[in-house]
Structure formats: structure tokens, C-alpha cells
C-alpha positions in Angstrom: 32.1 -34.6 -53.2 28.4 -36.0 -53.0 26.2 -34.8 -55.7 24.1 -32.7 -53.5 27.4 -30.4 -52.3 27.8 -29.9 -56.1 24.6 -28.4 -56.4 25.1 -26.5 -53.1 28.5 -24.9 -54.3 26.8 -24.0 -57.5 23.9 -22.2 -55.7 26.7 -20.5 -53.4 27.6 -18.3 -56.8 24.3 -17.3 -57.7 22.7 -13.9 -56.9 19.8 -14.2 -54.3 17.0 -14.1 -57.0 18.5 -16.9 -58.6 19.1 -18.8 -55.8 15.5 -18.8 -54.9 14.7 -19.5 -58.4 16.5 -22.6 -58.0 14.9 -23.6 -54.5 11.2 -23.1 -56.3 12.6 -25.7 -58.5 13.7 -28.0 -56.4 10.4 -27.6 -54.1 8.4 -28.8 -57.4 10.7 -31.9 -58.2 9.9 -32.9 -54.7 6.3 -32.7 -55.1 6.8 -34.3 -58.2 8.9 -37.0 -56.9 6.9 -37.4 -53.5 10.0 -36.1 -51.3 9.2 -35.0 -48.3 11.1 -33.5 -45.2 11.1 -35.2 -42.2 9.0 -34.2 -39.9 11.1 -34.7 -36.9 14.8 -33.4 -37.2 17.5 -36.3 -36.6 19.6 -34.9 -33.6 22.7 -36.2 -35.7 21.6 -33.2 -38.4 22.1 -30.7 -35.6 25.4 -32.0 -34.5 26.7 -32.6 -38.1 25.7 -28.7 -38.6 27.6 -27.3 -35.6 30.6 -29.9 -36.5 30.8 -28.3 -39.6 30.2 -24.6 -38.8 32.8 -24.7 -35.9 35.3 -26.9 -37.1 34.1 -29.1 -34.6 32.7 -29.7 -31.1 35.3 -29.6 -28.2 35.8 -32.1 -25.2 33.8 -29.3 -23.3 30.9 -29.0 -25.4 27.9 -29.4 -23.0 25.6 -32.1 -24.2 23.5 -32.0 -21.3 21.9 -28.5 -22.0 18.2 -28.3 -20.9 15.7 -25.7 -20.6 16.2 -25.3 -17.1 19.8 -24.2 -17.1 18.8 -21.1 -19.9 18.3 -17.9 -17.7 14.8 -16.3 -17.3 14.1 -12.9 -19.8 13.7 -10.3 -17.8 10.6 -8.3 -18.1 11.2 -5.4 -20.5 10.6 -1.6 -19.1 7.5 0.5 -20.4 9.0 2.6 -23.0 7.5 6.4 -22.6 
């Protein structure tokens, strides 16, 4: 287990207040430290995320999803 899981199992245990304690923390050591985030998300992020959230991506996950295949909202009725 990498370092950074540690401290993300620990953070998994504390109460909400605490955890965002902890996140202001980490915020100022990466001011401190010069970290920044990336400013463009690595697609490999997003795949690693849904990998690990499902348990994996099956044979039939569509890779090839574009705006255009995403239905059109339907305009929603004046409420009275």
C-alpha cells in the first residue's frame, strides 16, 4: 500500500469536520511545497477511477461515447 492510500484509509475514519481539517492541511503543504493540480485531467485518472469503483470495465464498455449519442433534455413545463 502506497503512502498516499495510508493517508486515505486514515481520513476514511475521521468525522467530516476532521476530514476537512485535514484537506486544509494538505492544501497549505502544497502551497508550501509548490504542488499543484494538473490542469488538464489524464483520461487514465478517469479510467483508473471507474476500474476501481466497478470492479472493472467490461468487454462492452463503450469507449466511443460522444456528445452526440447523449439524448436532448426536454424542455421543462411552466409550473403554476
Amino acid at each position: 500500500m502506497s503512502l498516499a492510500e495510508v493517508i486515505y484509509a486514515h481520513t476514511l475514519r475521521l468525522p467530516e469536520p476532521a476530514a476537512r481539517e485535514a484537506l486544509a492541511y494538505i492544501k497549505g503543504l502544497e502551497d508550501r511545497y509548490g504542488v499543484a493540480l494538473p490542469a488538464v485531467a489524464d483520461p487514465q485518472d478517469t479510467e483508473r477511477f471507474l476500474a476501481a469503483v466497478s470492479g472493472g470495465l467490461s468487454d462492452d464498455f463503450p469507449d466511443d461515447i460522444a456528445d452526440d449519442d447523449l439524448g436532448l433534455d426536454a424542455p421543462r413545463q411552466a409550473l403554476d
